[in-house]
N, C-alpha and C positions, 0 to 999 in steps of 0.2 A: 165633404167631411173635413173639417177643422179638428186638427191634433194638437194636444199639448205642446209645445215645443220641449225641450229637453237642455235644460241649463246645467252646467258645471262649473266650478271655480277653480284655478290655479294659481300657484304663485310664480310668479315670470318675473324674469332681471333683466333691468332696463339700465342699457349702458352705449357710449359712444365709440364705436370702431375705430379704427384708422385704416387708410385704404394703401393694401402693400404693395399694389401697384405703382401708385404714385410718389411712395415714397421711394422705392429700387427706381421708377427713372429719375426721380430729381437727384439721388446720390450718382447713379449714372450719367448724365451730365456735368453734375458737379465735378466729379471725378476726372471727366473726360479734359472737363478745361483745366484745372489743375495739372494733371500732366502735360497737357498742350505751353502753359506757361515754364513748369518744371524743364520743358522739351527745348526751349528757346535755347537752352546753352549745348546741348550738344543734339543737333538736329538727325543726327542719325539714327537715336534710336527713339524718333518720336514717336512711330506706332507704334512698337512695343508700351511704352509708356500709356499711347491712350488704351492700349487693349489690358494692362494691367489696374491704369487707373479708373477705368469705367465699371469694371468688376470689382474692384476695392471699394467705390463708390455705391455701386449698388449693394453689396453684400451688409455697407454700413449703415444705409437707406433703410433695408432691413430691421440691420436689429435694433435701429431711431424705431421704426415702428413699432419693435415688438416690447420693447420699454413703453412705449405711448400704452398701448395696450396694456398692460401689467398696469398701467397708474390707472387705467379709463376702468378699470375690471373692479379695482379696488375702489373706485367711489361711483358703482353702478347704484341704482335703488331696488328694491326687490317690492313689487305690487301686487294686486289682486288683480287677476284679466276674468271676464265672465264671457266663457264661452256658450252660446245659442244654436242650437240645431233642429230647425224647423220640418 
């Protein structure tokens, strides 16, 4: 027995992500060596530095992403998708 299939249309927004992963570790890193250089002049409190700069760095990793996003959202395209269900 062969059945109709059952077609539907919607309109779906097509837009490009940013991945916030990889943006929190590249500001983490970034971060990390920036205090490690900041750290050269008084070596005492270099870990504190990198444990403040690796978090300062990710958290701006972030909101680089979540700006990326806000621009990506606003010039998504909006299409017809035809979904099939056999």
């Amino acid at each position: 027995m062969s059945q109709t299939p059952i077609v539907s249309n919607a309109e779906v927004n097509i837009r490009r992500a940013p991945k916030y992963l990889h943006f929190a570790l590249t500001g983490f890193v970034f971060g990390i060596l920036v205090a490690l250089v900041f750290g050269l002049s008084s070596p005492a409190i270099v870990g504190l530095l990198i444990v403040f700069g690796g978090i300062a760095g990710g958290g701006t990793g972030i909101i680089l992403a979540l700006v990326f996003d806000a621009i990506y959202r606003s010039r998504g395209k909006k299409l017809m998708a035809t979904k099939v269900n056999e």
